[in-house]
SEVEX-181649 format. One record per atom (N, C-alpha, C): x, y, z. Coordinates in pm, whole numbers, plus 50000, padded with zeros to 5 digits. Example, Ala and Ser with C-alpha at 12.3 -4.5 7.8 and 13.67 -1.06 7.14 Angstrom:
# residues 2
513194943150780512304955050780513204967050780512854977550708513674989450714512905000350787
//
This chain:
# residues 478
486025083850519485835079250657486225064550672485745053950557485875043450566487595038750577488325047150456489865043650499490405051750602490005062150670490145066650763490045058150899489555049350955488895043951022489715030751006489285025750893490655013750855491925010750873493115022750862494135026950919494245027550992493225036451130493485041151252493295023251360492175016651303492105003251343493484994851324494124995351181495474986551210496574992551285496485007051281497255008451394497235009751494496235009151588496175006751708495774988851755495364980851654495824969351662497234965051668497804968151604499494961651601500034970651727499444981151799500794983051899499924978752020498534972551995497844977452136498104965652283499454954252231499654945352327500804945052367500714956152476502584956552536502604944852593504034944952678504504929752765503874935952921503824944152915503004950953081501824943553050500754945952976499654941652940499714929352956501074921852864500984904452882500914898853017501634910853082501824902753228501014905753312499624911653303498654914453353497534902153311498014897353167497024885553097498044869053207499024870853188499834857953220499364858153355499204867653428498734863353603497544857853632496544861253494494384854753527495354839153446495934838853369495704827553278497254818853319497784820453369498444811953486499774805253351500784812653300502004811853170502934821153243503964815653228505334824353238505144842253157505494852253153505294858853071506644858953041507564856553094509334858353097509644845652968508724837152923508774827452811509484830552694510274832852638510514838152537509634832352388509454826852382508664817752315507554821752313506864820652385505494824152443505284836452375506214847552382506304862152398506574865152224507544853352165507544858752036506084851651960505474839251989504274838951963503164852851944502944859052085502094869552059502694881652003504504881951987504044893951897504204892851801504444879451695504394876451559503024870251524502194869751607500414864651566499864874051476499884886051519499224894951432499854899151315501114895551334502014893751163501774887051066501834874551143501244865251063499974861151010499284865951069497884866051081497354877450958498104886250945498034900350844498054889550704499574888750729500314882150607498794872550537498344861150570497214851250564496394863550511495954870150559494174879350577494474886850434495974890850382496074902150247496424887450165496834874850171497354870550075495674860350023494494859550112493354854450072492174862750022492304876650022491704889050026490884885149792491794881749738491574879249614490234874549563490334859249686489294846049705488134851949702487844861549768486404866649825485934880849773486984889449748486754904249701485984897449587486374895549477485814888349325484654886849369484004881749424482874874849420481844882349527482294889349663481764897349761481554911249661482514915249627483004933149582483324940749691483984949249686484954957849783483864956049903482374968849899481754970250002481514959650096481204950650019480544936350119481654931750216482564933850137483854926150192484464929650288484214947750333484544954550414483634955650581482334953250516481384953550597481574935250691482234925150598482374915050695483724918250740484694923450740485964923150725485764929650903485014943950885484834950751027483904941951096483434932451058482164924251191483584911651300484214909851161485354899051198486244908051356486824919551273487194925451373486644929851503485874934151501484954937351615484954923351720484764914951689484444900651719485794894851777486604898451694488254890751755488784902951913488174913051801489054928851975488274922352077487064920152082486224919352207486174900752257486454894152202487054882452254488534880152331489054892052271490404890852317490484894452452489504902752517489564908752611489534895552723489024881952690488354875552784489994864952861490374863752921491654858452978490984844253003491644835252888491324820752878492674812652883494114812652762494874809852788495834815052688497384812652728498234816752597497774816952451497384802052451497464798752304496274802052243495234810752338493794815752323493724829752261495134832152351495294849252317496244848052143496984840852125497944839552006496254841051910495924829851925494874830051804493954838551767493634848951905492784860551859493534871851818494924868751871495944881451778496114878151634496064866551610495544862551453494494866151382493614866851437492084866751368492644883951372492974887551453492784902451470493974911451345494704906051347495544905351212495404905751075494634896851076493934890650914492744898050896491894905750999490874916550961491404926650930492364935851017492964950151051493914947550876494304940550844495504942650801494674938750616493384933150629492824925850474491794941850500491564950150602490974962950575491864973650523493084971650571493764982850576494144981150430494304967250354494854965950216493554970450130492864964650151491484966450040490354986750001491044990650156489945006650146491355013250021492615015149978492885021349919492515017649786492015003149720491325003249628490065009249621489175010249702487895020549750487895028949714489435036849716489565050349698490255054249580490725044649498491105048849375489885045149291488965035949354487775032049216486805044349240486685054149281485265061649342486205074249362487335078449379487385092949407488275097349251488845112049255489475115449114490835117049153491915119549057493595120949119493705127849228493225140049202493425148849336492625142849496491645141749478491485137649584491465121449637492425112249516492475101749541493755103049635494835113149608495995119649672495955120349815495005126449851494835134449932494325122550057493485114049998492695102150078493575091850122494575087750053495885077450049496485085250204496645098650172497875105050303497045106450426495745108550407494735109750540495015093550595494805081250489494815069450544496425069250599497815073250543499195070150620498575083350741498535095450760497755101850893497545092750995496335090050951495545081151031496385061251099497005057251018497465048751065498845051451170499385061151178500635063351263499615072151384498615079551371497275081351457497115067951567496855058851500496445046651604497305039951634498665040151591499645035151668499685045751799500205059851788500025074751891498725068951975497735066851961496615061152011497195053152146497285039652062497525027952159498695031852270499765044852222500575046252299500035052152452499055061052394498625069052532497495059952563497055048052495496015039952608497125033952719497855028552659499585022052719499855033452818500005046552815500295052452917499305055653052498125054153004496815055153124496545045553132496805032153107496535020953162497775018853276498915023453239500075024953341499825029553494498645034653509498465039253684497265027553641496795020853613495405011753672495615002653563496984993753599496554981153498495604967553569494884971753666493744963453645492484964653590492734977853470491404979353387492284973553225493264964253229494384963653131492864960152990491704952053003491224948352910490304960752848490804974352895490384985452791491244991052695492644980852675493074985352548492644972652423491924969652452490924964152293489524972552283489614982852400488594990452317488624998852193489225002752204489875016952057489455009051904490134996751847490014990151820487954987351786487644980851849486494976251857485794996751834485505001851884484925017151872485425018151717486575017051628486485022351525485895011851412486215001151455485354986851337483994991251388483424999651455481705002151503481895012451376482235024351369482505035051290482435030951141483665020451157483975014450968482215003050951482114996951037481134989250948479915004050919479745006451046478365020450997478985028650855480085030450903479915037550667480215032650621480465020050606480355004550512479145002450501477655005250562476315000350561475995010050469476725024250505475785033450456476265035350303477225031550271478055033450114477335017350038476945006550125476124997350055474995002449993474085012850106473085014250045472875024949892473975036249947474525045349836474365038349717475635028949708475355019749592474515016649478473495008349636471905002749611471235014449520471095027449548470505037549516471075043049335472465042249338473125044049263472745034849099472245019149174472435011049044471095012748989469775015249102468665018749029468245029648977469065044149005469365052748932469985051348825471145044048812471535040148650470005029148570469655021348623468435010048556467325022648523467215034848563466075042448527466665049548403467815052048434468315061148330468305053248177469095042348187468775031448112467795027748013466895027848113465455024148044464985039047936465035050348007464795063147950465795061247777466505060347835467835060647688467205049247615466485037647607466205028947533465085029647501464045039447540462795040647513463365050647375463735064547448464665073347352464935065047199465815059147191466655049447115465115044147012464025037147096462955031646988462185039446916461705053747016461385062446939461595071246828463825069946844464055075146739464175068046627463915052646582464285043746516462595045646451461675045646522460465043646425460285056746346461095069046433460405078646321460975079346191460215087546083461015083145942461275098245917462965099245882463585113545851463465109345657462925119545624463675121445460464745133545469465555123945391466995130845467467985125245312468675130145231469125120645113470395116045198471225127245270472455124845352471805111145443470835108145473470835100245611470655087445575470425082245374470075071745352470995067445269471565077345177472615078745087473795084945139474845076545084476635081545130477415079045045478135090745022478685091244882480065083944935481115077344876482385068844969483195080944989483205092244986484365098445077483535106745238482375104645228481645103745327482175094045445481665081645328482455067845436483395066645496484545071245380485895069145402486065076645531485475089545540485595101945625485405094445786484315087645769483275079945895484015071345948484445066845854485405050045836486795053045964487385069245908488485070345965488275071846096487285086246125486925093146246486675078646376486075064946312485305059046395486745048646489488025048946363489575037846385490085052646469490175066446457490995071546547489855075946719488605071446713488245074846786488015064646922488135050646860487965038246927489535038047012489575032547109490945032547219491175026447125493125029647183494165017647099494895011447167494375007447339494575001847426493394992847474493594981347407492644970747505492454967647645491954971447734492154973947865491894958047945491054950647850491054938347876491834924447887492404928347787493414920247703494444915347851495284907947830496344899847914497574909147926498244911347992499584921548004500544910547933501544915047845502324906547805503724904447907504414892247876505174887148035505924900848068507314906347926507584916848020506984925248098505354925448031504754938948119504524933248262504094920148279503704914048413504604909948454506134906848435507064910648528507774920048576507354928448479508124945248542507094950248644505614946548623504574953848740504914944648877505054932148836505104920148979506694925049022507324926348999508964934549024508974943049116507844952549045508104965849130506834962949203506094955449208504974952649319505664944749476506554937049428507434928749535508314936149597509094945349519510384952949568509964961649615508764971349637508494979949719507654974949836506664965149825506434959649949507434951450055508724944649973509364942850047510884954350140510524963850034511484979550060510524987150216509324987650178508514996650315508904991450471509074978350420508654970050536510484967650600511354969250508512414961650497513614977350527513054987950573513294998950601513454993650789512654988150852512694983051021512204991551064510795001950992510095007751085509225006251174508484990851156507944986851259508604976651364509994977351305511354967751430511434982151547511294992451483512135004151556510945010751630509355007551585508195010651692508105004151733508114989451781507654980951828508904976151945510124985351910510994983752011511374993352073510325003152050510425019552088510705015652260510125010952301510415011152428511585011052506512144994752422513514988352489514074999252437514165007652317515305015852293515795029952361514385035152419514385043952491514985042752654514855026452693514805021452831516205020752831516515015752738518455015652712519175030952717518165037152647519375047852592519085061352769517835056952818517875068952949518015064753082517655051153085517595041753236516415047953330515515050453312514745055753443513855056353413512775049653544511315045753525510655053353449509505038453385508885047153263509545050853148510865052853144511555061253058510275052652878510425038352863510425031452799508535035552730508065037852852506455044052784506635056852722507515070152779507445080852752508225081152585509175072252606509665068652479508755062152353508305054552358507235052052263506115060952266505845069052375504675082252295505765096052234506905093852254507625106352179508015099552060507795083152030508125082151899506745082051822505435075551880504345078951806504105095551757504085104251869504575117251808504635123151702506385119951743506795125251597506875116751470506225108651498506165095751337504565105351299503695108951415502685116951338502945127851286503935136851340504175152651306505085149051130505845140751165506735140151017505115137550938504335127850929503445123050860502615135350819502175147250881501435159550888502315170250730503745170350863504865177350763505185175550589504875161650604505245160450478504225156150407502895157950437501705156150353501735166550237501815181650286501595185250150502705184750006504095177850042504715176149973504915165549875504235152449963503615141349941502575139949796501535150449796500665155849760500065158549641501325171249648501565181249548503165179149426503345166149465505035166349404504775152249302505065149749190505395135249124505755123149221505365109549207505385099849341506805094849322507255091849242508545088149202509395096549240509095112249223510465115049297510525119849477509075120349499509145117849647509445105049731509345093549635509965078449709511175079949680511955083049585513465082049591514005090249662513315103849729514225111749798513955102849947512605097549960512345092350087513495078350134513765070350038513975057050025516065059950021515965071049971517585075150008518095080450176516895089950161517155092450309517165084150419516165070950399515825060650532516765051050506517525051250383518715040850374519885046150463520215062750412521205068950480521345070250647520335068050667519605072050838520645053050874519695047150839519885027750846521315026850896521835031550768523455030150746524215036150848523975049250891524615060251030524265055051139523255052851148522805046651292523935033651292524195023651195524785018551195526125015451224526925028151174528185029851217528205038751346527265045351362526665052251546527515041451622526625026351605526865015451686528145005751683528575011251582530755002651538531035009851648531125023851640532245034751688531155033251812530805030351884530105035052007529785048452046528915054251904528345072851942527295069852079527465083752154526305082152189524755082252179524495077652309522525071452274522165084452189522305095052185521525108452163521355110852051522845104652002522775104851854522305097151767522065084351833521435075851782520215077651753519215082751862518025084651882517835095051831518475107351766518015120351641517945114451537518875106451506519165100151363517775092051337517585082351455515675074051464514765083751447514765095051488513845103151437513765109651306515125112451279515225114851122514955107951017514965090851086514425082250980513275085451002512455089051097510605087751046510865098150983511395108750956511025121350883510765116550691511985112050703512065104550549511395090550519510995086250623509895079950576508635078450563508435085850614506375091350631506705103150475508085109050470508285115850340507915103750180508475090750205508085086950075507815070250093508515061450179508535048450143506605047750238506355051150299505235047150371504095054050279503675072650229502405071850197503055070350032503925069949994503945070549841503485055049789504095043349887503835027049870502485027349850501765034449987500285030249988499875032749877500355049149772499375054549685499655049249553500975040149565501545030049404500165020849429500135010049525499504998249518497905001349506497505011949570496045016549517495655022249379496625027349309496885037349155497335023549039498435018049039499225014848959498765001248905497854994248952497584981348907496724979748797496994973248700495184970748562494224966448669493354967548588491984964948636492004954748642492644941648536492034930048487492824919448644494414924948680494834921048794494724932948962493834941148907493904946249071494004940549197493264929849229492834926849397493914914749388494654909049245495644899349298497054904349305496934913849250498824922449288498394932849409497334937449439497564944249575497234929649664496994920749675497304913649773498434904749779498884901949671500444899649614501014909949727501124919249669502004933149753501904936149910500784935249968500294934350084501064919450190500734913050114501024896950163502814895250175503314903850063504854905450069505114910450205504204924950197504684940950322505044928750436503804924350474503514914950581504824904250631505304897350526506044888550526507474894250588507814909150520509374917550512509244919950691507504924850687507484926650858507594918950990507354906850911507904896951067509294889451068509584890950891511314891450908512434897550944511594915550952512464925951028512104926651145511094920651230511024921951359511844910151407511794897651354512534888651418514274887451398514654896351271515724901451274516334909951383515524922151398515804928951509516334925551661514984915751648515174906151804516154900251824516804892151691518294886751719518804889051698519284900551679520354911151661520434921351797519474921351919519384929551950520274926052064520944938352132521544930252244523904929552250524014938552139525354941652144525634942251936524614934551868524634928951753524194945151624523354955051727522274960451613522684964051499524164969551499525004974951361524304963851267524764952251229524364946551167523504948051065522184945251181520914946051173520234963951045520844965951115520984988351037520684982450923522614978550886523234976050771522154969150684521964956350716520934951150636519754957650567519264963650678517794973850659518744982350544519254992250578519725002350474520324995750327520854987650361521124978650180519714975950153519214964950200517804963050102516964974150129517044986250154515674995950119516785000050013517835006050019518435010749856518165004349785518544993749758519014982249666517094980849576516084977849673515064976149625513964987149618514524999549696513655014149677514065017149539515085021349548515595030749387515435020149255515635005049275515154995549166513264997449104512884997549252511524999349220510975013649200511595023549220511035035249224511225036949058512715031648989512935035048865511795028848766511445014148775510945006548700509515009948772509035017448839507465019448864506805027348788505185030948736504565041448697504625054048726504865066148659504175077048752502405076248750502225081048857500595080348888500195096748960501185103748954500295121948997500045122548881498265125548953497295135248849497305130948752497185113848763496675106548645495735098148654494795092848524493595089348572494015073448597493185064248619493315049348656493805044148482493035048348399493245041748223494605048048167494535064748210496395065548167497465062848226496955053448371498465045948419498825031048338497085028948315497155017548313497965014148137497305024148069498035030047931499745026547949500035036048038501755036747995502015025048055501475016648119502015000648170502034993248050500644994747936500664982747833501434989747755502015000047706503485008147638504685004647660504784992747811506144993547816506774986347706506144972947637507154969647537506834972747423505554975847418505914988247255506654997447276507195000347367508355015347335509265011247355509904996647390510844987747340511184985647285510224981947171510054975047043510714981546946509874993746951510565006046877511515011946902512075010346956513425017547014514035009446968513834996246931514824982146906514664983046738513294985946710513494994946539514145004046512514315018146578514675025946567516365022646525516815018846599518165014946653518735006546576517464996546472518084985946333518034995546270516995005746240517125011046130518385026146105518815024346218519785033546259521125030246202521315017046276522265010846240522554999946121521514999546026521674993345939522194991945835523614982845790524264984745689523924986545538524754999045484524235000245357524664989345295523534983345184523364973945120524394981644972525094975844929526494977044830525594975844629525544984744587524334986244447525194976344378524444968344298525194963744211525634966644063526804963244017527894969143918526584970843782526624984543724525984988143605527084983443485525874982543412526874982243265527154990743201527994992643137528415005143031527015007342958526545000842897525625005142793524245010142897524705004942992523435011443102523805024843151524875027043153525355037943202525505049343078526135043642953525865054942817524125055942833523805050142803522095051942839521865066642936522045062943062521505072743157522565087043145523695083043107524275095143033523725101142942
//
């Protein structure tokens, strides 16, 4: 429920401030809304504002722990939606699209660790795709508040309700998983105590036993061995060595900057203008952004159980090929001047392939794939990247938009190849594996280097030339 709720909050935060809306705020609070400036302010606040909220998330998790952190994380939010509502001034509204940013977006990063520390593979699977569900959910959301606020935008300050109703939801099973907890640790302190009472009682009694006092050494030896093959041969504590922590920070960067660097939130967030272009007629531009929330949910549905049920690696590379190929066509769509129609199947075909792998497979790497010893600083590493790729592809978009977009494609489709299939190769598999055997084949990567780099001397190693016998050494062995 808790990442359920989390998702559905960042996505109906990031779409829930059209320019209709602005210009319903710009008439109480007396600003141009036609500003351009003004206009890219509020819709890069909550970008930026994300970016900040996942890249400080480290500072406080450590020392709060997930629950606590979540339970202030939703009070923050609650607090920024329902301030926002109040029409004070531009630079009033920028800053609560910030605050509102840095909650939605430090919740939305932190519940998939929630769900890899507390659930098992399978249904850690299953919880990751409910949370991508649920977040293209509250974008679909905000679309149809956007469309019924369209006959009565003088009730415009009920699209920060949605928002505010689900941080009510997330903090209540954030209270109630605190107390779980609570219950949990004094159930372990009882158990505890039982096992150590256990433990004294069995120490005072006296066994005559010759085996239990006396050990003959192949006894030992026996004990000796059982105790070296039974102890891990993976220190889980220990420091990752550099190759290992630059091949994880590699593929931690290149796929947060691949999700984001795909222009799927350039291509929702401009759902409108693109629809308004490609049909000309009133409204066209609302009806267009609820047929793209839509079907960004139906692909997301479609391809859950494949998502699921399939190895993650090879559902991101089929995903991360396809949303390159989509990038690239749309692209030359716009050289050759195809028409709008075709353009706009091909936009839909990219959500197909991407709700297929770069969107829930990302979420379920950065919740699965990290050690323990660096979890909350490479998923906010990774998070803090997503964030960054996302207000560079929206402001790309923007200046590109307008006779330029080929371009713009092009770009998107090189860097999601270039950094999907880099990172998909050099990433973990993580289906139907536990948190210690991902974390296993991560500290393997340069021991199976190593050895391969033995293998390969001892493969290739020149025979050493015997030296010359003597006759009388040789009548000898004759």
């Amino acid at each position: 429920l808790i990442s359920f709720v989390a998702a559905f909050n960042s996505g109906i935060s990031l779409t829930n401030l059209p320019v209709e809306i602005i210009e319903r705020i710009a008439a109480q609070t007396n600003f141009d809304p036609d500003d351009h400036t003004i206009l890219s302010l509020l819709e890069t606040s909550f970008c930026i504002g994300a970016a900040v909220g996942t890249f400080i998330t480290p500072l406080y998790v450590g020392k709060l722990g997930l629950t606590k952190s979540l339970r202030m994380l939703f009070i923050l939010q609650i607090l920024a939606c329902g301030v926002s509502a109040i029409p004070v001034h531009w630079i009033y509204l920028v800053a609560m699209r910030f605050m509102t940013g840095l909650g939605s977006s430090s919740l939305a990063s932190l519940t998939p660790l929630l769900v890899a520390e507390n659930l098992d593979p399978d249904a850690r699977g299953k919880t990751v795709m409910m949370f991508a569900i649920a977040l293209n959910l509250g974008v679909f959301a905000a679309y149809i508040i956007h469309f019924v606020l369209s006959f009565i935008y003088d009730f415009w300050y009920f699209t920060f309700l949605g928002p505010i109703i689900a941080s009510l939801v997330g903090l209540t099973a954030a209270q109630i998983l605190v107390r779980i907890n609570k219950d949990k640790r004094k159930d372990r302190k009882d158990v505890q105590m039982v096992e150590q009472k256990d433990e004294m009682i069995e120490q005072n009694e006296v066994i005559i036993n010759s085996d239990t006092f006396i050990q003959t050494a192949a006894e030992e030896n026996t004990q000796a061995f059982e105790q070296r093959h039974e102890s891990p041969s993976v220190d889980f504590k220990a420091k990752l060595t550099k190759t290992q922590f630059k091949r994880i920070l590699y593929v931690t960067v290149a796929l947060g900057l691949m999700q984001m660097f795909t222009g799927v939130d350039a291509i929702v967030i401009y759902a409108s203008d693109i629809f308004s272009e490609t049909f000309k007629a009133e409204k066209s531009g609302i009806y267009g952004s609820m047929i793209v929330g839509a079907v960004n949910c139906m692909c997301t549905l479609v391809a859950a159980p494949f998502a699921e049920h399939k190895p993650r690696r090879v559902m991101l590379l089929i995903g991360v090929i396809g949303v390159g190929a989509c990038d690239i066509i749309i692209a030359i769509c716009y050289m050759v001047g195809a028409d709008p129609y075709i353009i706009l199947l091909f936009i839909l075909l990219f959500f197909v392939f991407y709700n297929l792998g770069p969107e829930p497979i990302v979420f379920m790497f950065f919740s699965e794939m990290f050690p323990e010893r660096y979890k909350v600083k490479l998923n906010g590493i990774g998070y803090t990247v997503n964030w960054c790729a996302n207000i560079a592809s929206v402001f790309m978009f923007d200046f590109f938009a307008g006779g330029m977009e080929q371009w713009v494609y092009l770009v998107f489709g090189s860097i999601t190849l270039l950094l999907g299939i880099s990172g998909t190769i050099l990433a973990p598999e993580t289906f139907q594996r536990s948190l210690k055997q991902i974390e296993t084949e991560i500290r393997s990567w340069t021991r199976e280097r190593r050895l391969k780099k033995q293998r390969q001397t001892t493969i290739t190693m020149p025979k050493i030339p015997k030296a010359p016998q003597k006759d009388e050494e040789k009548s000898d062995l004759g």
